[in-house]
N, C-alpha and C positions, 0 to 999 in steps of 0.2 A: 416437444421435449423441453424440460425447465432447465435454463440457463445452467443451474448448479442443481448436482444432485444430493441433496440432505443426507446425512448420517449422524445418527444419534451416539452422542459421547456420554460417556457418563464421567463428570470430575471427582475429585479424592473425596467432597463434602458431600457426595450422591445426588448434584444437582445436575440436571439432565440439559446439556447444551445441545445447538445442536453444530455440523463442520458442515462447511460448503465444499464437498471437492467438485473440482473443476475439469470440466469432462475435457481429455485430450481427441483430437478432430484429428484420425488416421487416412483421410484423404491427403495423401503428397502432392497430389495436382491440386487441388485446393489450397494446400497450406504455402505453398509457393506463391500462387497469384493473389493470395489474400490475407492480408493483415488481420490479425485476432489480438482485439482487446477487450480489457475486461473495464467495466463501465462501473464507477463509484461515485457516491452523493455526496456532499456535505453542503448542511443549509437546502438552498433550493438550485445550489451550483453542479455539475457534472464534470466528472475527469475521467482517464482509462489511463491504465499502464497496458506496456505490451504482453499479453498471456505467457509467451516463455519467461516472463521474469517473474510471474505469481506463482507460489508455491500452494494456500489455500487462501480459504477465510474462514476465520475462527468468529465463536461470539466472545466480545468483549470481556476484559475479566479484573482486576483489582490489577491499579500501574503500581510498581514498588519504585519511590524517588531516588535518583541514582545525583548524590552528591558531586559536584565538580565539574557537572555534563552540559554540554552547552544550551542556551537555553533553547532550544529546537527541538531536545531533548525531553520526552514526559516523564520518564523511567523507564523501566524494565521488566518485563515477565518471565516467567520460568515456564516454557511452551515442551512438555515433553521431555524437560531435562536439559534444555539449552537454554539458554540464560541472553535473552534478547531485547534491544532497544527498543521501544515505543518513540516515533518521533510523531513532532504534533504538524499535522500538516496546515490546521488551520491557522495556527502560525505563520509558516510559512507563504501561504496565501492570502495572508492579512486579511481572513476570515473571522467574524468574534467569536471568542474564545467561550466553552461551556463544556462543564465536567464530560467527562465520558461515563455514559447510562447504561445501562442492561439491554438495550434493543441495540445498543451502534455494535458495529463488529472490527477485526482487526484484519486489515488485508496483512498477509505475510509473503514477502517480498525478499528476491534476490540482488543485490548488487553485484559488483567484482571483487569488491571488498568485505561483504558481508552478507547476513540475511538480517531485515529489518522488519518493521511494523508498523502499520499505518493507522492510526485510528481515524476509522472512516464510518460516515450517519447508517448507509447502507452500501450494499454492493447490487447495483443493479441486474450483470450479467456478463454474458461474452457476447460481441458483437464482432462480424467479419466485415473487411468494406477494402475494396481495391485501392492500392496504394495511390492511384491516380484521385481518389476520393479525400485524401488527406493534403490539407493545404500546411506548408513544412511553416515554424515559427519565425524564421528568417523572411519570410515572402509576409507575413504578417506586421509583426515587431523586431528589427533586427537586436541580438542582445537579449531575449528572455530566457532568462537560464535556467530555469525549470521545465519549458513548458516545448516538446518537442512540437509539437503540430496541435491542427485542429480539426474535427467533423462537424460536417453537417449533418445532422437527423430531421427528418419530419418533425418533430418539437424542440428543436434546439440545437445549439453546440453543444459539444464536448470538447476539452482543451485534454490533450495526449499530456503526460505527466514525465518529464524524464528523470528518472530514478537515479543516475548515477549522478546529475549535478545538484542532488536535493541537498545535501549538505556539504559546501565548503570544503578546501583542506586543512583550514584552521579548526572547523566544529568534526573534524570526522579527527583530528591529530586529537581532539581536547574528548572526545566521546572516547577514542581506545586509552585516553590514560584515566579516566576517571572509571572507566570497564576495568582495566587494570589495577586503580587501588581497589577498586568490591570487591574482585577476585582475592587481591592480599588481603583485604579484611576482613574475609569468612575461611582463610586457613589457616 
């Protein structure tokens, strides 16, 4: 079975995208003793968030620059009628920076505060792996504040992604008021 099951969207310009949805795993004995994360690329680097916090992945689409935003911040898309941040992750991981292409896609993500967007090279899949398999970032580097843990895979790490400390409370204060003058300044 493939990772993510394709469906074809068609946008307002009749260019045929396509959506990853993400298959939910209805074994309860399973989902208890096993971590499910979903495995994304950028460069030649791998990361995962935790699958209950991804909503889909979409294909990539034209960022609208949202003045005032901090710069973590790429802008904005309009996904279905919600009007949502694009944050640049490479940024944040002091990866170099390079527009975003037609083939990257955008993970769409929940926070407590929000739903967000990751532009990210690809999405590899969903991977399950016993919490005993996961080495925490504290037993690593104490102090990484993005980065909840780490796997091992037969070709590599993967560094776990933690979603809620991705932005600051100064860039998530400075992202809701500069979301707020867009909002005043399209009524």
């Amino acid at each position: 079975m493939p990772p993510f099951t394709p469906v074809i969207l068609l946008s307002c310009w009749g260019q045929r995208l396509v959506e990853y949805v993400i298959p939910l795993y209805l074994d309860q004995t399973a989902m208890s003793e096993l971590t499910q994360l979903v495995v994304f690329r950028l460069d030649e680097e791998r990361y995962a968030l935790r699958l209950d916090v991804v909503e889909r992945i979409v294909q990539a689409a034209e960022v609208t620059p949202l003045p005032n935003a901090p710069t973590i911040v790429l802008g904005l898309i309009d996904l279905e009628g919600r009007v949502l941040p694009v944050l640049n992750v490479r940024r944040r991981f002091r990866l170099p920076e390079r527009e975003i292409g037609p083939a990257d896609q955008f993970l769409i993500a929940q926070t407590e505060r929000r739903t967000v967007v990751l532009a990210v090279d690809e999405a590899e899949g969903v991977i399950e792996r016993s919490p005993s398999e996961i080495v925490g970032a504290a037993q690593i580097v104490p102090g990484l504040g993005q980065i909840q843990g780490v796997i091992k895979l037969d070709d590599g790490l993967v560094l776990i992604h933690d979603l809620e400390s991705f932005l600051s409370l100064d860039e998530a204060r400075s992202l809701n008021e500069a979301m707020s003058q867009e909002v005043a300044h399209e009524t």
